[in-house]
C-alpha positions in Angstrom: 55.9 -63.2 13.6 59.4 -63.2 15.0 59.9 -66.6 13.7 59.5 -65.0 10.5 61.8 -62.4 10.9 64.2 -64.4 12.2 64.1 -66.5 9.1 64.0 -63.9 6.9 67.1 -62.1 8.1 69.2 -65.5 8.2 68.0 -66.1 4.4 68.9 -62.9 3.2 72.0 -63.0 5.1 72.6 -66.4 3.4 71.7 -64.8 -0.1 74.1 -62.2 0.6 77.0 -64.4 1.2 76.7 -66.6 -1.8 76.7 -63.4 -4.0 79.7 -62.3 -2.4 81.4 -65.6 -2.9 80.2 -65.6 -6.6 81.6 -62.5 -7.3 84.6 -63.0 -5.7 85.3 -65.8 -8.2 84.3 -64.5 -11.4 86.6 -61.2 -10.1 89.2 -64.1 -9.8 88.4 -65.7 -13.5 88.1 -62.8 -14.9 91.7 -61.5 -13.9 93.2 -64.8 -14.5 92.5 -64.0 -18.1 93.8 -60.3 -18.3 96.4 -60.0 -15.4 96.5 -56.7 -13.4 99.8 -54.5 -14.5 101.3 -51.4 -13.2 103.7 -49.7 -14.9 105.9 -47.0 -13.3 108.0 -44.5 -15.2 110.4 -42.2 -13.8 112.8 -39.6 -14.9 114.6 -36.6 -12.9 111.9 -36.1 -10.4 108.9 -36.8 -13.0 106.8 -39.9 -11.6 104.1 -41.6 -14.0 102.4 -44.4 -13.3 99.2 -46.6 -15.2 97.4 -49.3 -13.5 95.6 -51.5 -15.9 94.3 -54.9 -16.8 96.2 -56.9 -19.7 93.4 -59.0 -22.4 94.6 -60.8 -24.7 94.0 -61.4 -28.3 93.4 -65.0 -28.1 93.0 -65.0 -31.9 90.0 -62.7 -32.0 89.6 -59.2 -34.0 90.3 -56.8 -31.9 89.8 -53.1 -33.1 86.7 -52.6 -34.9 85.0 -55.6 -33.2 85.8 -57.2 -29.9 87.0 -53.5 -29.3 84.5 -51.2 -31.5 85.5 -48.2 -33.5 84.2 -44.7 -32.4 83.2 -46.0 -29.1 84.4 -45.4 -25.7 86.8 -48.1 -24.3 87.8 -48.1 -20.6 91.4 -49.2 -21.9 91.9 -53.0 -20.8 89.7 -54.9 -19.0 88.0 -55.2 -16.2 87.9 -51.8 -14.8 89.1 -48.7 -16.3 93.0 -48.0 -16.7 94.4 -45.2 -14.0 97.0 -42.6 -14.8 98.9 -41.3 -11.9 101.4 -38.0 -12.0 103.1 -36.4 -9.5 103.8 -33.1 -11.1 101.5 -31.2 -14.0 103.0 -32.6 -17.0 102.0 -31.3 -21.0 100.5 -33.8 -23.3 100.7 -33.4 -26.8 100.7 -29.8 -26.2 97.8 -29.5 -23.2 98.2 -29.3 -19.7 97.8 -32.1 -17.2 97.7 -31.2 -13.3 99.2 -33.5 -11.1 96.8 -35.8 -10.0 95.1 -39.5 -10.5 93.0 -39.8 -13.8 90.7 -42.4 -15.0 92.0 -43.4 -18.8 90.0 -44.0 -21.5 90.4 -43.9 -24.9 87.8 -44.2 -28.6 89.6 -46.3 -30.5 88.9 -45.6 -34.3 90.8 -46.9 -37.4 93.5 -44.3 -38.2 93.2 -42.2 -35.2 92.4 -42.5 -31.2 90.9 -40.1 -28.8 92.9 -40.6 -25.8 90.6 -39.5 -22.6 92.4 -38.8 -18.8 88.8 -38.4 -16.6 89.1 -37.3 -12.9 86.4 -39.5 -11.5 86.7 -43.1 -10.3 84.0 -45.7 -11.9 85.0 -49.0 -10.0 83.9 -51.9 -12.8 84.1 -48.6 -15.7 80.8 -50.5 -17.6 77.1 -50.4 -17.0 75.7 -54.0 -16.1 72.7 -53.7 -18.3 74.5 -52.6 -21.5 78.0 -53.2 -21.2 78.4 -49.6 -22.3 81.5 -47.9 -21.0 80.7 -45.7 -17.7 82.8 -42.7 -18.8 81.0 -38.9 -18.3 82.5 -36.6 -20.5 81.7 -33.8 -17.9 84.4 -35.1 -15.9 87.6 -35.2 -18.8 89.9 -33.0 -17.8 91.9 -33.9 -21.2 91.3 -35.6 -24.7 93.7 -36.1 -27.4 93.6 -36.9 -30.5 96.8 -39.4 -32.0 97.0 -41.4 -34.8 97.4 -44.8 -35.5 100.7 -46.6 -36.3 100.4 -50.2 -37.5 103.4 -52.3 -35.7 105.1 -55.3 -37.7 104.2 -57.9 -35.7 100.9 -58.8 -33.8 101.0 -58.2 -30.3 99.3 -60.9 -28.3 98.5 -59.2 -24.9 97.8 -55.4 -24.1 100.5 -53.2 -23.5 101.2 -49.7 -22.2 104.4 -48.8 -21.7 106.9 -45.4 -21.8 109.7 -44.8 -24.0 112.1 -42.3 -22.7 113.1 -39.4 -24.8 111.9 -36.0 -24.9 108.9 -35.9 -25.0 108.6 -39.2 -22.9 105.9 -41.6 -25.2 102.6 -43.0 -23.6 102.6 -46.0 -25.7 99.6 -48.5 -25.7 99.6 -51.7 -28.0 97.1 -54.3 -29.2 96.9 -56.5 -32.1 98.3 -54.2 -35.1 97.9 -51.4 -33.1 100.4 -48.8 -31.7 99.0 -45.2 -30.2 102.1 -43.0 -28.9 101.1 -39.9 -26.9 103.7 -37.2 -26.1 104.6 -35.9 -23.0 106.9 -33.1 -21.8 107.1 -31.7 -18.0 
């Protein structure tokens, strides 16, 4: 019987390791082909930052089908965008506390729901369904903001913020341009 045992543990343990290794390297494919990104804003002493993980278009359709409409989208790849600020900040007229958010957004065709979500959802998908892993029990804030269509395709994922007052939360895809105001 310990025989058994022994060789039981040491195939499990074996087991164990090849599934690490394997996902190790489709965690390694998969961010070759949409990059990791953090973008930092600053302005007085306002801090903003967005973690997130850059797809590209590769020639595919991406709102309304790679990306469907009036679903929940963790906002890249991967695992679901963060949003980090350092002081409670107003968004399109509602209040944000200071804090680190989860991001997601329901892309539709004229207007997006823009999501911030205080809890943390590693991979941000369910394995068996591929469903985004958001609970709406946990948004702190949702948005609504239309859709601008930009002149000229753009090829990877982009967030970004424009300066001003308000700042802009701008994310870009494709055709797509979402701009989200934000005032201290």
């Amino acid at each position: 019987m310990g025989k058994f045992l022994k060789w039981s543990v040491i195939s499990l343990a074996l087991i164990a390791g090849v599934l690490v290794i394997a996902f190790n390297i489709l965690r390694s494919n998969t961010k070759k082909h949409s990059p990791e990104q953090v973008v930092e804003f600053k302005q007085d002493d306002l801090e903003l930052s967005v973690f997130y993980n850059r797809p590209y278009k590769n020639e595919r359709e991406i709102f309304g089908a790679l990306v469907p409409y009036g679903e929940v989208w963790r906002t890249g790849a991967n695992e679901p965008a963060s949003f980090t600020t350092n002081k409670n900040i107003t968004i399109d007229g509602k209040k944000l506390p200071a804090g680190s958010y989860t991001l997601w957004t329901i892309p539709n065709k004229n207007e997006w729901e823009v999501i911030w979500n205080d809890k943390d959802y590693g991979w941000g998908i369910t394995l068996m369904e591929g469903k985004a892993s958001r609970k709406a029990e946990y948004d702190v804030l949702n948005v609504l903001e239309p859709v601008k269509r930009t002149s000229k395709t753009i090829e990877q994922f982009t967030i970004s913020f424009k300066k001003g007052s308000p700042i802009l939360f701008v994310l870009e895809w494709d055709d797509t341009r979402i701009e989200v105001p934000i005032e201290e």
